[in-house]
N, C-alpha and C positions, 0 to 999 in steps of 0.2 A: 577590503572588498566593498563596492558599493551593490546596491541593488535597488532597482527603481521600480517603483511603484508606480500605477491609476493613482488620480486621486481618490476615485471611488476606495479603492480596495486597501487605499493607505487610511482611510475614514474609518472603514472596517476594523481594520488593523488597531487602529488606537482604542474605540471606543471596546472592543473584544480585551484589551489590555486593561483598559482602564475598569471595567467591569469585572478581573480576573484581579486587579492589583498588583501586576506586573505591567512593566514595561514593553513597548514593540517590540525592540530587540531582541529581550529576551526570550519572547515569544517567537517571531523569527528563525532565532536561531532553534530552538526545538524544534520547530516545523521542518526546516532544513533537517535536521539529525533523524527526526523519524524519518522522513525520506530516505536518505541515504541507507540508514539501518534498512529499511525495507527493499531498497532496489539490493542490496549487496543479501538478502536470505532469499529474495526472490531468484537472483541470478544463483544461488547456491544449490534449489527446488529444483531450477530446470535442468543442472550439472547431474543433477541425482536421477532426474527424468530420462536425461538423455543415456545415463547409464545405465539402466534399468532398461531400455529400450535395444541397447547394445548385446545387452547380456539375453534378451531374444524374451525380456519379462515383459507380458505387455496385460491389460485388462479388455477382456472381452467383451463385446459391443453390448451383447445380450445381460452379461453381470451388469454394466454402465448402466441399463434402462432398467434393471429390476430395481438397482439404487433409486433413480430418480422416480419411479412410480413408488418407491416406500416413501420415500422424503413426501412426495406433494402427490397425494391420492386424489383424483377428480373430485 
């Protein structure tokens, strides 16, 4: 598989490497794998939403805003 780059972001790419003491690729390919990892738990989250949503579970508007006023108080 090829993948192309900017220059800019292949600049990136090496000096983040070269900084890290790994190689582009290998860096690369991580970045790829957490991706993938992430879209395949994310698509797993919303399977479990959408089931949850089936089963008639759902969180009420009012609990949603008491959450975000404890998280972030004025």
């Amino acid at each position: 598989m090829e993948v192309h780059l900017s220059a800019e972001l292949e600049a990136k790419l090496t000096r983040v490497a070269a900084e890290r003491g790994r190689s582009a690729e290998t860096l690369v390919e991580e970045a790829v794998e957490r991706l993938v990892d992430h879209e395949a738990w994310f698509i797993r989250e919303v399977q479990k939403g959408e089931a949850a949503a089936d089963r008639g579970e759902f969180v009420e508007h009012r609990d949603i805003r008491d959450l975000i006023d404890r998280r972030y108080p004025d």
